[in-house]
C-alpha positions in Angstrom: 0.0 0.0 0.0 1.5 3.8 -1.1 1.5 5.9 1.7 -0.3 8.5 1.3 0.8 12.3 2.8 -1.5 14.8 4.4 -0.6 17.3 1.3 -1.9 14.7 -1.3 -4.9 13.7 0.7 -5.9 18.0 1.6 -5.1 18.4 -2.2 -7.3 15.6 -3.0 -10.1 16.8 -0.6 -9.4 20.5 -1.8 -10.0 19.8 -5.8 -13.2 17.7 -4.8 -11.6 14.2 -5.8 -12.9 13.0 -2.6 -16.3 15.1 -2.5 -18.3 11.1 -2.1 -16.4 10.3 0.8 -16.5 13.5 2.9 -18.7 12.1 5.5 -16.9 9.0 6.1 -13.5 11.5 6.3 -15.4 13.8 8.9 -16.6 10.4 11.0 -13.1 9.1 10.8 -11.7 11.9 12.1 -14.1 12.2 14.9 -13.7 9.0 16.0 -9.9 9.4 16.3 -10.3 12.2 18.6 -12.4 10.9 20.8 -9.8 7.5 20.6 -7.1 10.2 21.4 -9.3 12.4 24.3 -9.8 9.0 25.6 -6.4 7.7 25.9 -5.1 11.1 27.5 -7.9 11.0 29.8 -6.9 7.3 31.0 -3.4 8.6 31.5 -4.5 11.9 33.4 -4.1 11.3 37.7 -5.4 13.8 40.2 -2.3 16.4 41.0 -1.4 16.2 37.5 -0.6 19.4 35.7 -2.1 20.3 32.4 -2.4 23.6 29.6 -5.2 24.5 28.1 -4.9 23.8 24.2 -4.8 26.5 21.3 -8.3 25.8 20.7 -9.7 26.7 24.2 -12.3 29.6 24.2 -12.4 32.2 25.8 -8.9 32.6 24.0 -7.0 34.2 27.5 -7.2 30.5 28.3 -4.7 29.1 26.4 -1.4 28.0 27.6 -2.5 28.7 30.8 -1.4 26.0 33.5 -4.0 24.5 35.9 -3.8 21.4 38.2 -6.1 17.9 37.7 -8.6 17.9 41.5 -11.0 15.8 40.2 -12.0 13.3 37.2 -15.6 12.9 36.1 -16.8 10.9 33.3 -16.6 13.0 30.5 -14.9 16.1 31.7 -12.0 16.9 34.6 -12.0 19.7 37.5 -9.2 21.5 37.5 -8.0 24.5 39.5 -5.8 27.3 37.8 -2.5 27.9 38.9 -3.2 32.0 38.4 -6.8 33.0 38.6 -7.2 34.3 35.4 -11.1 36.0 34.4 -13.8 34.4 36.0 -11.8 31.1 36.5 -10.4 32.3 40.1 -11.7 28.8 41.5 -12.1 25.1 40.1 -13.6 24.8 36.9 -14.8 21.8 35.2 -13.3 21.0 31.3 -13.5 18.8 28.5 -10.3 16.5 28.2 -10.2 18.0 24.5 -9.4 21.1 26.0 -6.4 20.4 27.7 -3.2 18.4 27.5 -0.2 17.6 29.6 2.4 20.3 31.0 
């Protein structure tokens, strides 16, 4: 099998050679990122430290440094190393969110 490279597949997907298959791309990519936010929740422990991705909202978020207090089923409690906003306490965050410091 040719490996294929992310510039020949977004060129592919870009000039509409792949325009049938769009929805089974989109699935597949979704369902690798929740096999990834799953994974890095397994391996997250209470007292770890982790930053908020580039893709956190409200956007003073990111980078910023707070520690694991809790884990729920879906979600982690974390508390912020610096209050920053209205995030002075513990505040409760999707695992896509964040990632290890």
């Amino acid at each position: 099998m040719e490996k294929l490279t992310f510039g020949a597949i977004n060129t592919a997907i870009i000039c509409g050679e792949l325009d049938n298959e769009l929805d089974l791309i989109a699935r597949g990519i979704q369902t690798r990122r929740e096999m990834l936010n799953a994974q890095l929740k397994n391996s997250l422990n209470v007292g770890d430290k982790v930053r908020f991705k580039d893709n956190t909202k409200p956007t003073y978020m990111r980078g910023m440094v707070a520690t694991i207090i809790s884990i729920k089923r879906e979600r982690v409690v974390v508390k912020m190393e610096k209050p920053v906003g209205r995030f002075s306490g513990s505040l409760t965050t999707p695992v896509s969110l964040i990632e290890k410091a």
